[in-house]
C-alpha positions in Angstrom: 22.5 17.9 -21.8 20.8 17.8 -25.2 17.4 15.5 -26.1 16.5 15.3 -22.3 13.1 16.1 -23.7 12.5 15.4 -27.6 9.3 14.6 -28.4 7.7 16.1 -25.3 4.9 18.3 -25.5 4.9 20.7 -22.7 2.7 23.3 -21.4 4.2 26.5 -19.0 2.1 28.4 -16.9 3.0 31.5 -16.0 5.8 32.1 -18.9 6.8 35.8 -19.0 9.3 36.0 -17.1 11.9 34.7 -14.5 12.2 31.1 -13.9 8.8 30.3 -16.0 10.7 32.3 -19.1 13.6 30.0 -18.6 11.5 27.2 -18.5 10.6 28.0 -21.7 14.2 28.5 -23.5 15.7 25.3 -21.8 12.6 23.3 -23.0 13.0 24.2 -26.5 16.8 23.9 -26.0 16.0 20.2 -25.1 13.8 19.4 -27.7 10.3 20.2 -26.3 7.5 21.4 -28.0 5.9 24.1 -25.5 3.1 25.9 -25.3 2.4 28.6 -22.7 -0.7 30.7 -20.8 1.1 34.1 -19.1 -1.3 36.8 -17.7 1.0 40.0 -18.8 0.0 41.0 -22.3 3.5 42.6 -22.6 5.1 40.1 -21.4 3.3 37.6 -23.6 3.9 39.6 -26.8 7.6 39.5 -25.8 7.3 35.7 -26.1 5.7 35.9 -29.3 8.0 37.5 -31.0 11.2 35.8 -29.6 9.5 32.1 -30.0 7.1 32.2 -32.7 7.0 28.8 -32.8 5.6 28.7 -29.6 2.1 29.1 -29.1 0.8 32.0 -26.6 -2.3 32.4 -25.0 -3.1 35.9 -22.3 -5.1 34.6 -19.4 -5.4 34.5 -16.1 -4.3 31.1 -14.4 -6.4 31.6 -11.3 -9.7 31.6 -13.9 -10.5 28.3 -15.3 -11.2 29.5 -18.5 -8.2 30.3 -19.6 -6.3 27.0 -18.2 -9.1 25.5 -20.6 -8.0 27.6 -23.8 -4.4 27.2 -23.3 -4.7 23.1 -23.1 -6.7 23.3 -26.2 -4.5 25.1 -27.9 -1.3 22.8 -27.0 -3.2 20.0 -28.2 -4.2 21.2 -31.3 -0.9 22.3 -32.2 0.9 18.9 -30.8 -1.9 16.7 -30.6 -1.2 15.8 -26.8 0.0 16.7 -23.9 2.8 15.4 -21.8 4.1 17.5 -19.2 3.0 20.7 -17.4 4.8 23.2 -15.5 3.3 26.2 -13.3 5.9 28.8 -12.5 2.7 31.1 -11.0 3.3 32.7 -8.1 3.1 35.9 -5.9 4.9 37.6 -3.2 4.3 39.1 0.4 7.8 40.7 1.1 7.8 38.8 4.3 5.1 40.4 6.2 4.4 38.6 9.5 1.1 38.3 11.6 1.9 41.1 13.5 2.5 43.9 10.6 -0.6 42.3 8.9 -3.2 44.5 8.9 -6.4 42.9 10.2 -8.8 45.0 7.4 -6.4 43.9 4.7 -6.7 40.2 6.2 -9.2 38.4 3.9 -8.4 40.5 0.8 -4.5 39.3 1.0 -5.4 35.7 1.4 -7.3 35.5 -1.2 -5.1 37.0 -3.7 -1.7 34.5 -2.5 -4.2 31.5 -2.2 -5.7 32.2 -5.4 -2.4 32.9 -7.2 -0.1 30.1 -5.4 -2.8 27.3 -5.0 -5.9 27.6 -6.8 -3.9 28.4 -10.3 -2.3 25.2 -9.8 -5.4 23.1 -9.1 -7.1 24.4 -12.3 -3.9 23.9 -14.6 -4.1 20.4 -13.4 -7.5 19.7 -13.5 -7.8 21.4 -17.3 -4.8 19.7 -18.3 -5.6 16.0 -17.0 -7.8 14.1 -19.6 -4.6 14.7 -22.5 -2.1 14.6 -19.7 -3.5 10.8 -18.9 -3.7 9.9 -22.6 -0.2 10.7 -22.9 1.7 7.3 -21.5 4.1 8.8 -19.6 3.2 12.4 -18.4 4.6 14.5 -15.8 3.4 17.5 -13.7 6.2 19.9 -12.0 4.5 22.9 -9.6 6.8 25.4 -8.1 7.1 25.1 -4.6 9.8 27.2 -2.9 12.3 26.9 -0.1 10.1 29.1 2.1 7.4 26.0 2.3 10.5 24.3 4.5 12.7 27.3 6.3 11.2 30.1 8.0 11.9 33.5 7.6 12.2 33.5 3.6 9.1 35.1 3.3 5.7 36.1 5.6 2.9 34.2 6.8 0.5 34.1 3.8 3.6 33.3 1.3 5.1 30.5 3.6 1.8 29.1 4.2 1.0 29.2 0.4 4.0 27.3 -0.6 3.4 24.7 2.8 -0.1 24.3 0.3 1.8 23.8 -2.4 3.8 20.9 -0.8 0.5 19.2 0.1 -0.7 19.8 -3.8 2.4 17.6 -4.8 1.7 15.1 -2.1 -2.1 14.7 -2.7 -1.8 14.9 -6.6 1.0 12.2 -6.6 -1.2 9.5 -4.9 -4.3 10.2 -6.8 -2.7 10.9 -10.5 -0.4 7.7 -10.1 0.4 5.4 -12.2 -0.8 7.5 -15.4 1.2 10.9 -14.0 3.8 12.1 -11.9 3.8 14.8 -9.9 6.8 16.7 -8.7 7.8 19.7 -7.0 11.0 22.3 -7.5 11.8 24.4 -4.4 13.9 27.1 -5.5 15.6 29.4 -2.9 16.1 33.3 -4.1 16.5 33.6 -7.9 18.4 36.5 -9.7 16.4 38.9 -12.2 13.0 37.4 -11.5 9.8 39.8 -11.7 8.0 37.9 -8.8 5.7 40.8 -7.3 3.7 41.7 -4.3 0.2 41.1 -3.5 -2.0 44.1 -4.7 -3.9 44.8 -1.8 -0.7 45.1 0.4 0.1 48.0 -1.7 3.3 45.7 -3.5 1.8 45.4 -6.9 4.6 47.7 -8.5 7.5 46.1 -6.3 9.9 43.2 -7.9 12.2 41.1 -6.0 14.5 41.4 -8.7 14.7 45.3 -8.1 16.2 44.3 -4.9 19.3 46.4 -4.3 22.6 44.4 -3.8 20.2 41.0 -4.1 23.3 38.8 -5.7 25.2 39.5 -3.0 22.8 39.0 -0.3 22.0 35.7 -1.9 25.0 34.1 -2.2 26.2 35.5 1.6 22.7 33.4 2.8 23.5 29.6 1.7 26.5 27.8 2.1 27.2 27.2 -1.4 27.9 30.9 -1.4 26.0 31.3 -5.3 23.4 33.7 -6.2 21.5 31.2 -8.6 19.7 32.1 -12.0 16.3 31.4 -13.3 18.5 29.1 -15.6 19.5 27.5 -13.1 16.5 26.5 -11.4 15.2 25.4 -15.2 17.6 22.4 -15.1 15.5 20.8 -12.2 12.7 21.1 -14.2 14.2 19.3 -17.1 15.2 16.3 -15.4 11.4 16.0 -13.7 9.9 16.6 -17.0 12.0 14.2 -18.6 11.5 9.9 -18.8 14.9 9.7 -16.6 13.0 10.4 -13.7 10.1 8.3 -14.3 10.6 6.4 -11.3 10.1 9.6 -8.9 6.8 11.6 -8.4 5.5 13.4 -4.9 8.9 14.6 -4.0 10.6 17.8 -4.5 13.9 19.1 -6.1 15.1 21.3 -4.2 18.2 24.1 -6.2 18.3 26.1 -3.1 22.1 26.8 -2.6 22.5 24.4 0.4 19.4 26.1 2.4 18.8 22.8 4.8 22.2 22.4 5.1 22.7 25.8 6.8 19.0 25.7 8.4 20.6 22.4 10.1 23.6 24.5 11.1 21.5 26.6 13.0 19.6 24.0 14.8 23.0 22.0 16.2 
């Protein structure tokens, strides 16, 4: 693939690291101009550094303010937008209903709803007016395998990502004919930093730090690979790109074969 995406003016939410980071490089490495808002100061230095011709903003995504500075900025430095990417998410290390506790309840939901939905709603809503003056633009939000097999993480993730799938849905119909919206569904991802939710004590905890986690991955889906954050990028590229202009409120879904062996299971 080369020049899936020159001239395209792209902004990546939630940048640092993991699949949002390799968002970034395969972008560039397709001809993108990107701009991105990461929360992590380290993280975003990291970027600068690396990518100085990429511009950085530190913010939160869940605040609405800093969705507004990072559009701003992209536009000034490209003068438009064209496509936007969030990559923002958090994790509950697949606590059910029953090992929930009740007191912890409304703090938990909060923090996966606010990461995993609301972030999403105010990249999209900062980022519209330029994204509708672009002739052509294109919306990806990470969804995840979990929003369509159980058990790949608990209650409040899986029913963050189900949210997610509805944001794709709803966003298509109402953004269409001026922007597409898409979804990418990964299933588990090597070396990524996603972390727990704070109030559940998993703050500190990566799922890349996962012993043994290649293996496991690759034993769980019949295409028997552990997959990279590169290669979940790849879907983004094509739905970012003008060769899938004729596609939005779907999902792509680089999962290994997950519904292949989910349907296994069910014969």
């Amino acid at each position: 693939m080369t020049g899936w995406l020159d001239g395209r003016r792209a902004l990546v939410v939630g940048a640092g690291s993991g699949i949002g980071r390799a968002v970034v490089d395969v972008f560039l490495a397709e001809g993108a101009q990107v701009a991105v808002l990461e929360r992590d100061a380290n993280k975003s230095a990291a970027l600068a550094d690396t990518l100085p011709q990429v511009p950085v903003t530190v913010g939160d995504a869940t605040s609405r303010a800093a969705n507004e500075e990072v559009v701003a900025t992209a536009v000034h430095a490209f003068g438009g937008l064209d496509v936007l990417v969030s990559c923002v998410g958090i994790f509950d290390y697949y606590r059910s209903i029953e090992d929930l506790d009740a007191d912890l309840l409304d703090t938990a939901f909060d923090e996966m709803f606010s990461a995993n939905v609301k972030s999403l709603l105010h990249s999209v809503k900062a980022a519209l007016p330029a994204l509708k003056e672009s002739g052509g633009a294109a919306v990806v939000l990470t969804e995840s395998t979990s929003g369509y097999y159980p058990g790949r993480g608990g209650v409040l993730y899986l029913a963050s990502k189900f949210a997610v799938r509805g944001l794709v849905t709803a966003l298509a119909h109402d953004l269409a004919p001026e922007v597409r919206v898409n979804g990418v569904a990964p299933g588990g991802t090597l070396n990524t930093d996603l972390r727990g939710l704070p109030s559940l004590g998993l703050a500190d905890r990566s799922l890349g730090d996962t012993p043994n986690r290649a293996a496991e991955m690759a034993a769980r889906v019949p295409l028997q690979a552990a997959l990279s954050a590169e290669d979940m990028a790849w879907s983004y590229v094509f739905l970012a790109s003008q060769r899938s202009r004729g596609i939005t409120g779907t999902a792509v879904h680089p999962d290994g074969g997950a519904g292949v062996s989910a349907a296994k299971k069910r014969s």
